[in-house]
FIROSE-243769 format. One record per residue (C-alpha): x, y, z; residue number from 1. Coordinates in steps of 0.001 Angstrom, whole numbers. Layout:
N
@u = X | v = Y | w = Z | n = NUM
...
***
This chain:
352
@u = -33449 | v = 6841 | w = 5506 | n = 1
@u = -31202 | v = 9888 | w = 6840 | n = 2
@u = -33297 | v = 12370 | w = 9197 | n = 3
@u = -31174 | v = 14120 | w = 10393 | n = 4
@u = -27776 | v = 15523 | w = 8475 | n = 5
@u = -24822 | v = 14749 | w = 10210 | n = 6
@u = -23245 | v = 18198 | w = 11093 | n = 7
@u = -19614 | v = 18512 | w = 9950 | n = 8
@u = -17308 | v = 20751 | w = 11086 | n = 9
@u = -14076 | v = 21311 | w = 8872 | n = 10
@u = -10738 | v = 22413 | w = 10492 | n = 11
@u = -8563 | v = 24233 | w = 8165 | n = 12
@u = -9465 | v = 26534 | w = 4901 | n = 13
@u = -6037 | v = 26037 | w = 3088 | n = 14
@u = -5466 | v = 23953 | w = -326 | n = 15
@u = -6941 | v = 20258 | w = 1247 | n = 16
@u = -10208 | v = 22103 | w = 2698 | n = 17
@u = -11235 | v = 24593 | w = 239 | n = 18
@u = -10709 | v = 21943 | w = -2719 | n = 19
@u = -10950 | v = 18350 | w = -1362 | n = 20
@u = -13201 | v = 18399 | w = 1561 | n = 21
@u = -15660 | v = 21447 | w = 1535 | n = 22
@u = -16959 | v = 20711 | w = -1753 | n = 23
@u = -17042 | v = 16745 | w = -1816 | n = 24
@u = -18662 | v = 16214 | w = 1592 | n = 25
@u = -20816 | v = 18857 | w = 990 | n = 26
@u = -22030 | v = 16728 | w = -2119 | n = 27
@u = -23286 | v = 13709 | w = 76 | n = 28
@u = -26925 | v = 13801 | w = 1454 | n = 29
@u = -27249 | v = 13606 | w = 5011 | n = 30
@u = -24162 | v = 15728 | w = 5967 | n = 31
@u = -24180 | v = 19559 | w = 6209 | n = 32
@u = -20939 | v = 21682 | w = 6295 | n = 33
@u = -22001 | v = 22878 | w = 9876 | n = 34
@u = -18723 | v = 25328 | w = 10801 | n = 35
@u = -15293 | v = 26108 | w = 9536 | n = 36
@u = -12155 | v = 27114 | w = 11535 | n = 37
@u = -9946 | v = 29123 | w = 9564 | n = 38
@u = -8427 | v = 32136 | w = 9409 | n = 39
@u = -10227 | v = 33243 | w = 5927 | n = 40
@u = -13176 | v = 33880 | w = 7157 | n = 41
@u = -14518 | v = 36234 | w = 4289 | n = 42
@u = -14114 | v = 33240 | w = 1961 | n = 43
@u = -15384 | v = 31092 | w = 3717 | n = 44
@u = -18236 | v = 32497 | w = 3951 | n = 45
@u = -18877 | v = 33832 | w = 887 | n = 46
@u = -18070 | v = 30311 | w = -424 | n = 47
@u = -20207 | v = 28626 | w = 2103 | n = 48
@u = -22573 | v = 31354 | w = 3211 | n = 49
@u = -24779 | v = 28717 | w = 5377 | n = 50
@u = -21118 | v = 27515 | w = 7471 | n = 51
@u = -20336 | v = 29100 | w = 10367 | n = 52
@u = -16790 | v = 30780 | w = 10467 | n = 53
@u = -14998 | v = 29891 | w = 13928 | n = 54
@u = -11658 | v = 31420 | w = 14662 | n = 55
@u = -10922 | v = 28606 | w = 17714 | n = 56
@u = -10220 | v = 25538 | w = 16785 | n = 57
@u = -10395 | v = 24361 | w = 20268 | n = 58
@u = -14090 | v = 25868 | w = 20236 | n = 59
@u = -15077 | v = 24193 | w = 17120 | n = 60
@u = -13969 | v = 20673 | w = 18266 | n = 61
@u = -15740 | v = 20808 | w = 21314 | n = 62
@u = -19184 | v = 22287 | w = 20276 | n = 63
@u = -21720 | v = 20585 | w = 20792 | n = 64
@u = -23524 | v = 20992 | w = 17368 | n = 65
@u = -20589 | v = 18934 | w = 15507 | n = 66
@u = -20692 | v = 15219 | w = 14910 | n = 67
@u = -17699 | v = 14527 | w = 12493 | n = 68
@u = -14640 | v = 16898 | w = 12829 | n = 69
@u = -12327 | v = 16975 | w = 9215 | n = 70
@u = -8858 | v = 17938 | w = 9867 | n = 71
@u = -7221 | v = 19854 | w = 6924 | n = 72
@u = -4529 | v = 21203 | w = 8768 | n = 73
@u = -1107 | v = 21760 | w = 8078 | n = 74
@u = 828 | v = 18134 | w = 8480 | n = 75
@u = 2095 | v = 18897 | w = 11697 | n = 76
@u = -1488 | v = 19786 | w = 13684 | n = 77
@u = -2779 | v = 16406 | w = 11932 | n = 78
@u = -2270 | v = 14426 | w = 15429 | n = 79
@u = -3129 | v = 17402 | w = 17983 | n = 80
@u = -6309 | v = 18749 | w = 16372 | n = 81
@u = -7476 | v = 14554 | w = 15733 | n = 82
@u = -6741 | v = 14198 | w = 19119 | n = 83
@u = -8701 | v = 17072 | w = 20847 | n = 84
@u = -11739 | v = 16275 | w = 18694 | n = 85
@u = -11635 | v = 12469 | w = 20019 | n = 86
@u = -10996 | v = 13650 | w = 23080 | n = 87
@u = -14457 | v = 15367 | w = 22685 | n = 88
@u = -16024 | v = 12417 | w = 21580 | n = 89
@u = -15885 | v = 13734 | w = 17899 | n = 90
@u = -16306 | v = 11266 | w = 15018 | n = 91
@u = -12948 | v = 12454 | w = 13366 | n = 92
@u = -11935 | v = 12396 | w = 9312 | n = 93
@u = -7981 | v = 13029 | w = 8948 | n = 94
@u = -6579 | v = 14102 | w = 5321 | n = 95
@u = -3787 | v = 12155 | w = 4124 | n = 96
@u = -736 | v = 11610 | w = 5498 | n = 97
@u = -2561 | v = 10461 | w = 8693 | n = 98
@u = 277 | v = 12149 | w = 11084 | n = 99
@u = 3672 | v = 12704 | w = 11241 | n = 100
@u = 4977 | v = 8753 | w = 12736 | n = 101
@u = 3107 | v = 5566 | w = 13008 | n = 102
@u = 3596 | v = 6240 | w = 17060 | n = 103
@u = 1121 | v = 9110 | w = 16427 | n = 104
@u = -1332 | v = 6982 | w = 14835 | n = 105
@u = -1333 | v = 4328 | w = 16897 | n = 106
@u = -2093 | v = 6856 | w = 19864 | n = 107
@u = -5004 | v = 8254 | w = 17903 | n = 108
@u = -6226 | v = 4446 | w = 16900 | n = 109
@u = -6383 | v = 3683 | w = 20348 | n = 110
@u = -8061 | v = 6601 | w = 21435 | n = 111
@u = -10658 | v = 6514 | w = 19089 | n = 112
@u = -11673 | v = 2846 | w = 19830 | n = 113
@u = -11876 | v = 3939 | w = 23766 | n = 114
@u = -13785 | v = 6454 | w = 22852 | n = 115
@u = -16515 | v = 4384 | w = 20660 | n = 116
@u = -15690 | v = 6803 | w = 17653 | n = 117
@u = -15405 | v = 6683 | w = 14146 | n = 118
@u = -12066 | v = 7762 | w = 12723 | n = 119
@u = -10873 | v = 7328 | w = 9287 | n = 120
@u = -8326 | v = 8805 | w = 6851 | n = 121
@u = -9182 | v = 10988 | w = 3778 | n = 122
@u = -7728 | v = 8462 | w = 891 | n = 123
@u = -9475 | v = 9919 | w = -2424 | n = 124
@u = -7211 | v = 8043 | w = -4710 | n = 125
@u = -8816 | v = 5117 | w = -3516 | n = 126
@u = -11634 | v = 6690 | w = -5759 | n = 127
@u = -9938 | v = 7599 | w = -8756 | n = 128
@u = -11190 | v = 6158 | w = -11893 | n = 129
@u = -8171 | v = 4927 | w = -13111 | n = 130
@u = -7957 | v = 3150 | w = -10232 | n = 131
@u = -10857 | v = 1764 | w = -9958 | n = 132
@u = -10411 | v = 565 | w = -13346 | n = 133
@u = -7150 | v = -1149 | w = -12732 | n = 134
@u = -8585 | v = -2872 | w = -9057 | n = 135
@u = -11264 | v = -4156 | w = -11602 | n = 136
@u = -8743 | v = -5432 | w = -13710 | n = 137
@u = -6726 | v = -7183 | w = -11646 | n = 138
@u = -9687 | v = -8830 | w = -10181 | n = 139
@u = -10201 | v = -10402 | w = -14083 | n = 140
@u = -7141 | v = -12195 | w = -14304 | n = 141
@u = -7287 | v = -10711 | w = -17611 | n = 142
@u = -3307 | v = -10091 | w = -17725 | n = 143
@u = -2739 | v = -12917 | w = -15636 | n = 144
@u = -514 | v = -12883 | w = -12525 | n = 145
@u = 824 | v = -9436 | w = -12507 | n = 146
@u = 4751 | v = -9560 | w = -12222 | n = 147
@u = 5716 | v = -5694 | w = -12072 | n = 148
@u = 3964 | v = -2449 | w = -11771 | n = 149
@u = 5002 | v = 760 | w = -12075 | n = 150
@u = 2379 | v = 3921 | w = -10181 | n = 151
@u = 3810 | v = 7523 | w = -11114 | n = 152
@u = 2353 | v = 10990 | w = -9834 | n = 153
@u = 5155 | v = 12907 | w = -11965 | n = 154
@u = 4932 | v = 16457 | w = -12520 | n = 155
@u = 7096 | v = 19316 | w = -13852 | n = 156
@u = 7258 | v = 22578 | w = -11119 | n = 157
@u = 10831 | v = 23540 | w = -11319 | n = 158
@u = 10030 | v = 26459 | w = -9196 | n = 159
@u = 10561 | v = 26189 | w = -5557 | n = 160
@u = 6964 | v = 27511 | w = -3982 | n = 161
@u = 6899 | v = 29577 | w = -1064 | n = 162
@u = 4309 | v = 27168 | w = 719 | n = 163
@u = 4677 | v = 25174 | w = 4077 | n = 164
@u = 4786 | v = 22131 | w = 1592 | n = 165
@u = 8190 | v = 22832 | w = 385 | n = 166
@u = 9391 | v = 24541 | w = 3479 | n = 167
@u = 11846 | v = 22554 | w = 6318 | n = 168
@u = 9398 | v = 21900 | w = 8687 | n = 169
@u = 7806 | v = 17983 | w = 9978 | n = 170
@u = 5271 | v = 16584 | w = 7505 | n = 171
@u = 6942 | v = 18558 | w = 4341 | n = 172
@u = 8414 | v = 16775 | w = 1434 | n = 173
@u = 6892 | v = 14462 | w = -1518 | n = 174
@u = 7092 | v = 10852 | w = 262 | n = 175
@u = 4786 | v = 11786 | w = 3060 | n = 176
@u = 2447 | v = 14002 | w = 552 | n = 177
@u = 2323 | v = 11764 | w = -2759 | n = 178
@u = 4340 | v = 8409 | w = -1115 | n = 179
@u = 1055 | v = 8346 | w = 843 | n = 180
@u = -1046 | v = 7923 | w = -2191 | n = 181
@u = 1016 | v = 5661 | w = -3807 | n = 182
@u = 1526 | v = 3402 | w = -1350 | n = 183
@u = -2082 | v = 3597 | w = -65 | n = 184
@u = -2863 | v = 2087 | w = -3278 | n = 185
@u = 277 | v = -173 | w = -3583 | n = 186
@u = -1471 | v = -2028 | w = -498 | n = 187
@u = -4824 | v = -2309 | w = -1877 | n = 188
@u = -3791 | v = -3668 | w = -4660 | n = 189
@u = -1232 | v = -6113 | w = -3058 | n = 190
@u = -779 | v = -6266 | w = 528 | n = 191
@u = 1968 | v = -5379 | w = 2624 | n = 192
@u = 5381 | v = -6452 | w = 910 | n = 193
@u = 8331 | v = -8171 | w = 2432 | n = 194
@u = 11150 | v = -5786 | w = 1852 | n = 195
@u = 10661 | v = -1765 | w = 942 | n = 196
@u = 13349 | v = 44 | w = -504 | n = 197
@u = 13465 | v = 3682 | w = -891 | n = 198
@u = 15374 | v = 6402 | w = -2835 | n = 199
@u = 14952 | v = 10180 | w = -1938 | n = 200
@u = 16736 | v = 13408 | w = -3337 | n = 201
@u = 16534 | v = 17057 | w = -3560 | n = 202
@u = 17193 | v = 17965 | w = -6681 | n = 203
@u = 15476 | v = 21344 | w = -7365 | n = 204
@u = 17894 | v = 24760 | w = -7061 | n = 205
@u = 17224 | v = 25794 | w = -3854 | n = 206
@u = 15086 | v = 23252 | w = -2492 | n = 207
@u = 14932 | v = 21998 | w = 1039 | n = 208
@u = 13340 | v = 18858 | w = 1278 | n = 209
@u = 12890 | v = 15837 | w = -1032 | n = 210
@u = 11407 | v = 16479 | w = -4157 | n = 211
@u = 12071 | v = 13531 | w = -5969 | n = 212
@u = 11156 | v = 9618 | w = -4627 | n = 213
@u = 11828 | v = 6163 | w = -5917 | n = 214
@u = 11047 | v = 3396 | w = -3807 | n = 215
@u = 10730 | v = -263 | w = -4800 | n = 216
@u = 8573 | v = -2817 | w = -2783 | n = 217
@u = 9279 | v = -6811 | w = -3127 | n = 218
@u = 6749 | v = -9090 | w = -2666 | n = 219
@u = 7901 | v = -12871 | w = -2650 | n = 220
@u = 5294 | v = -14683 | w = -1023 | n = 221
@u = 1516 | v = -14662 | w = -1048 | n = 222
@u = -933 | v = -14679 | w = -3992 | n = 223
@u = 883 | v = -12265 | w = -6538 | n = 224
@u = 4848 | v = -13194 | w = -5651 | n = 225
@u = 6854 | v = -13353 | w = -7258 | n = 226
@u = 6421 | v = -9289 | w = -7984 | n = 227
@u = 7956 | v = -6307 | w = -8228 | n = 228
@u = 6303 | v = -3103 | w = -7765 | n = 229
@u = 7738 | v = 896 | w = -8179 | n = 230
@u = 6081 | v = 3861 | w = -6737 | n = 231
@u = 8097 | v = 7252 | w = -8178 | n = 232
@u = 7124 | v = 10843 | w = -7862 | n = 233
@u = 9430 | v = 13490 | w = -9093 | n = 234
@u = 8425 | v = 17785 | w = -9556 | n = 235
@u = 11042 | v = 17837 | w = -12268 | n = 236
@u = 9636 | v = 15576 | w = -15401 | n = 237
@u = 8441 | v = 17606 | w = -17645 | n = 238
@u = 7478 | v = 14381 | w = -20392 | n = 239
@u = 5716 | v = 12158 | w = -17466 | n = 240
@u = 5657 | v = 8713 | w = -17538 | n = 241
@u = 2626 | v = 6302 | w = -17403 | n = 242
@u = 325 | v = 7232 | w = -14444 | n = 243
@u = 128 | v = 3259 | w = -14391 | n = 244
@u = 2298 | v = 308 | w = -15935 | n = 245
@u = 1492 | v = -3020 | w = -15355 | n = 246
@u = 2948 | v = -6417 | w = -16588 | n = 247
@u = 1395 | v = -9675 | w = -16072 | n = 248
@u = 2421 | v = -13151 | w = -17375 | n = 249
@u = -771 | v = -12919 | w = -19758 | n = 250
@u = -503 | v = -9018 | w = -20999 | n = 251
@u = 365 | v = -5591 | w = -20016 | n = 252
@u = -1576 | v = -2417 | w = -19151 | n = 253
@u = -832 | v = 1223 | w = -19412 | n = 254
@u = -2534 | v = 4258 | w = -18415 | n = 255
@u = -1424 | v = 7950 | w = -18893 | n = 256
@u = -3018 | v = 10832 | w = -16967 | n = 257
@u = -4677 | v = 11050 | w = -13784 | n = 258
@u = -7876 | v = 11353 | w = -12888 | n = 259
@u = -10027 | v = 14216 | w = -13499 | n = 260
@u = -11475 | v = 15108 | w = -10274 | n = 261
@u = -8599 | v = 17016 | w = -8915 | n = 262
@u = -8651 | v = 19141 | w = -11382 | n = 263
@u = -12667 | v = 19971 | w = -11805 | n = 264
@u = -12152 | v = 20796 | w = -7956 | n = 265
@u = -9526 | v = 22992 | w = -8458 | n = 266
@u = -11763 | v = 24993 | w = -11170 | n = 267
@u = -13807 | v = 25503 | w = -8504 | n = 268
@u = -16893 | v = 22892 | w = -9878 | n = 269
@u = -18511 | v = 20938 | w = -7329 | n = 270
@u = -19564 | v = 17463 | w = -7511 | n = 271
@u = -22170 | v = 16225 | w = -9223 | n = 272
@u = -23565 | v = 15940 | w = -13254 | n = 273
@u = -23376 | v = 13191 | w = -15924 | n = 274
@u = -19995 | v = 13737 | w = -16641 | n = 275
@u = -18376 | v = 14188 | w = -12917 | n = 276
@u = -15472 | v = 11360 | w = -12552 | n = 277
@u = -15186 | v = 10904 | w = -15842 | n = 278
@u = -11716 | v = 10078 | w = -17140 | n = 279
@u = -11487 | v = 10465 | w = -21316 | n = 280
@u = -7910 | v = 9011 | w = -21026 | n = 281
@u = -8384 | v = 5670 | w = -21295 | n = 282
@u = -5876 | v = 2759 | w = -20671 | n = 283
@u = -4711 | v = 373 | w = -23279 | n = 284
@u = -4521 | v = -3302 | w = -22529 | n = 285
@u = -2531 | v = -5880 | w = -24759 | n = 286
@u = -3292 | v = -9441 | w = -24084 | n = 287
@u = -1799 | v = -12830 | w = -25377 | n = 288
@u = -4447 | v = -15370 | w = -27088 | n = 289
@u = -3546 | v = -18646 | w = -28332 | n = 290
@u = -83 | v = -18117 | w = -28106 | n = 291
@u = 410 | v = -14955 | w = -29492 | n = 292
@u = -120 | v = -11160 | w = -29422 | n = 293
@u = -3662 | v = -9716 | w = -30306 | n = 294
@u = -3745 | v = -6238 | w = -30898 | n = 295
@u = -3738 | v = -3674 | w = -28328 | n = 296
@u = -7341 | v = -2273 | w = -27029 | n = 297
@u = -8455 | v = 163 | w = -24958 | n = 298
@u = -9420 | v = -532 | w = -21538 | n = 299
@u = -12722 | v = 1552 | w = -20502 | n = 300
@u = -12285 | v = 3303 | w = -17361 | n = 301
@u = -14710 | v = 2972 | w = -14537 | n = 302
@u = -16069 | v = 6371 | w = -13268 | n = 303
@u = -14546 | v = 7888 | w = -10156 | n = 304
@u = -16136 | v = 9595 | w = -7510 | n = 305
@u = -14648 | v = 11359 | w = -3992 | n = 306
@u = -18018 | v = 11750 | w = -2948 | n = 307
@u = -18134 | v = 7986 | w = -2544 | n = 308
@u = -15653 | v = 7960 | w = 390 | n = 309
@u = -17670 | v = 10778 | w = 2892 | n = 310
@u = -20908 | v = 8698 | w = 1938 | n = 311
@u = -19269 | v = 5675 | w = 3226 | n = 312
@u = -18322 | v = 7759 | w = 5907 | n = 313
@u = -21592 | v = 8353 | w = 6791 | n = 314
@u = -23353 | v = 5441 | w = 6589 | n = 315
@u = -20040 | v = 3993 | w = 9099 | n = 316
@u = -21163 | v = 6907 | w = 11473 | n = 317
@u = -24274 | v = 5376 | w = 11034 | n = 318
@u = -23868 | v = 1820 | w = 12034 | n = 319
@u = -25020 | v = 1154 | w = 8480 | n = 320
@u = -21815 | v = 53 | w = 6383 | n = 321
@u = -18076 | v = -62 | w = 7244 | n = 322
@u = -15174 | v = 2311 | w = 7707 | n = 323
@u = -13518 | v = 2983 | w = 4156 | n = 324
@u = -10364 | v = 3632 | w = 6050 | n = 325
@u = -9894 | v = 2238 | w = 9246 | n = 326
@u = -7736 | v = 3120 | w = 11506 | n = 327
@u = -5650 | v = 61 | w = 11028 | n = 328
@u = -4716 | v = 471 | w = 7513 | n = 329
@u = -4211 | v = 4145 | w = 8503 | n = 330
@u = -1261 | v = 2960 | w = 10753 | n = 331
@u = -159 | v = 51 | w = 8923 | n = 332
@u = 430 | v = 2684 | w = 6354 | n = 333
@u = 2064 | v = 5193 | w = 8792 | n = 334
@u = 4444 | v = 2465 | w = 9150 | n = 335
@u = 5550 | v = 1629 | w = 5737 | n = 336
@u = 6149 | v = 5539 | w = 5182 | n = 337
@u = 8449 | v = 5555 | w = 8552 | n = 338
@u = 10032 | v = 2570 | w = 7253 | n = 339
@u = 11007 | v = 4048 | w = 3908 | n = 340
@u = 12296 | v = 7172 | w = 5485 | n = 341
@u = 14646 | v = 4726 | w = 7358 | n = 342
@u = 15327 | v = 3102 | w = 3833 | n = 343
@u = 16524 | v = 5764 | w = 2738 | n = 344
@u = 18816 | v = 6819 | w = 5149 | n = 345
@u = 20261 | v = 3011 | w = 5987 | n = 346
@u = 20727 | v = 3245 | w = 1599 | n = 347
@u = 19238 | v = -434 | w = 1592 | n = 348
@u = 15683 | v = -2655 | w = 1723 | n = 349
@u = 14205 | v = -2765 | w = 4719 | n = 350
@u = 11598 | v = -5982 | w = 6186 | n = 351
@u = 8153 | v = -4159 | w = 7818 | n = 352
***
């Protein structure tokens, strides 16, 4: 039984706090959106009227009436503001990509468990439905041992944004902002791999950093090797590909679409309702009986929900479950994204 809400404060009022992180962790009971440092002030509080609006982020990290500190920062400030508010003996939540290097992370790992503190990263598409659904799947055996997969986040912006995103600066580009999804995932599903390969490009007019990614991870040994998994993102596919292929030596799956969440958020709904994490585009799984091909089916999707991850946040803060992302698979991750950048420069595979 919560008695007291854990008071949150949020760092950063940009695209990640306004849409991911205000609204979800404001869903879970027992935490309260306690104070906000940002720059938009009026929105913020006409948004979140009962937030306070601090123009310091130094001030807001070491107040005393915070517990948890969420950074939603630019890239770049992920390690200094995490830092700071462990410094202060803040329970600290970090949007993904964790920081910049895995040298950063392990710094802020370290610091954290001298300090006694929780600190996680903010991995939503852990909670997507589709996900979920194909975790489930895999755990059924129902397409056997799976022998490639393909994960897409493939969009069509052919526009170059004016946004610090796009812009040449540390912690821009789509394999630290997507490749930190993908792989996230790639790892839950399967573990680390033995080789990673990866293939970057700008190929946008008047681009500056990669907007296109390709990287292929090779797994062969442990439980699902001999495998063979692709994680692509591209900004210029205007027919996208499956959100999800899989192949096992039973029967395939295939999923189109992502998950609906992101986009309620962006609407501006909140969490919450029967139909919240819903996904109506369903998978369709074709499986092998008796020798030979049944028809394809559909494959129900389980329902996702972001709210999940700041409740197990909470109750981690709480001594009463654990960590959805600890710090560990925070750097191990921060690691495989320093290794592909090296992939792609070198132009070959690379061992962890």
């Amino acid at each position: 039984m919560i008695l007291k809400p854990l008071r949150v404060g949020l760092v950063g009022y940009g695209f990640a706090g306004q849409t991911f992180h205000a609204p979800v962790l404001s869903a879970v009971p027992g935490m309260e959106l306690a104070a906000v440092a940002s720059s938009q002030g009026d929105k913020v509080a006409a948004e979140w009227p009962g937030a306070a609006v601090v123009a310091d982020v130094g001030a807001l990290v070491a107040g005393q009436d915070v517990d948890l500190v969420v950074v939603a920062t630019p890239n770049a400030q992920h390690f200094p503001v995490a830092k700071a508010a462990l410094e202060a003996g803040k329970h600290v939540v970090v949007d993904k990509p964790f920081t910049l290097d895995a040298s950063e992370a392990r710094e802020l790992a370290a610091l954290a468990q001298r300090r006694g503190v929780l600190l996680s990263v903010y991995q939503n598409r852990r909670f997507d439905a589709d996900f979920l659904t194909l975790r489930d799947l895999l755990a059924s055996g129902d397409v056997g041992r799976p022998v490639y997969f393909e994960s897409h986040f493939d969009r069509f912006r052919p526009e170059v944004r004016d946004r610090w995103r796009e812009r040449a600066v540390p912690g821009a580009g789509l394999w630290i902002d997507l490749g930190a999804h993908l792989l996230d995932q790639a790892l839950q599903l399967f573990g680390k791999p033995d080789t990673l390969q990866l293939d970057s490009a700008v190929l946008r007019e008047g681009a500056v950093v990669e907007d296109y990614f390709h990287a292929v991870l090779r797994y062969e040994r442990g439980p699902h090797a001999p495998l063979r998994v692709v994680l692509h993102a591209t900004t210029l596919a205007a027919h996208a590909s499956p959100r999800y292929l899989m192949h096992g030596t039973r029967g395939s799956y295939v999923k189109y679409g992502v998950d609906s969440q992101e986009d309620a958020l962006r609407a501006g709904l909140r969490p919450g309702g029967d139909d919240w994490g819903i996904d109506p585009l369903l998978g369709e799984l074709t499986l092998m009986a008796a020798g030979s091909w049944v028809q394809t089916k559909t494959q129900p999707n389980r329902r996702g929900n972001y709210v999940d991850y700041y409740a197990a946040v909470r109750d981690a803060i709480l001594g009463e479950g654990p960590n959805p992302v600890p710090p560990a698979e925070a750097v191990a991750l921060m690691e495989l994204l320093d290794l592909g950048r090296q992939s792609a420069v070198d132009g070959r595979a690379l061992r962890p």
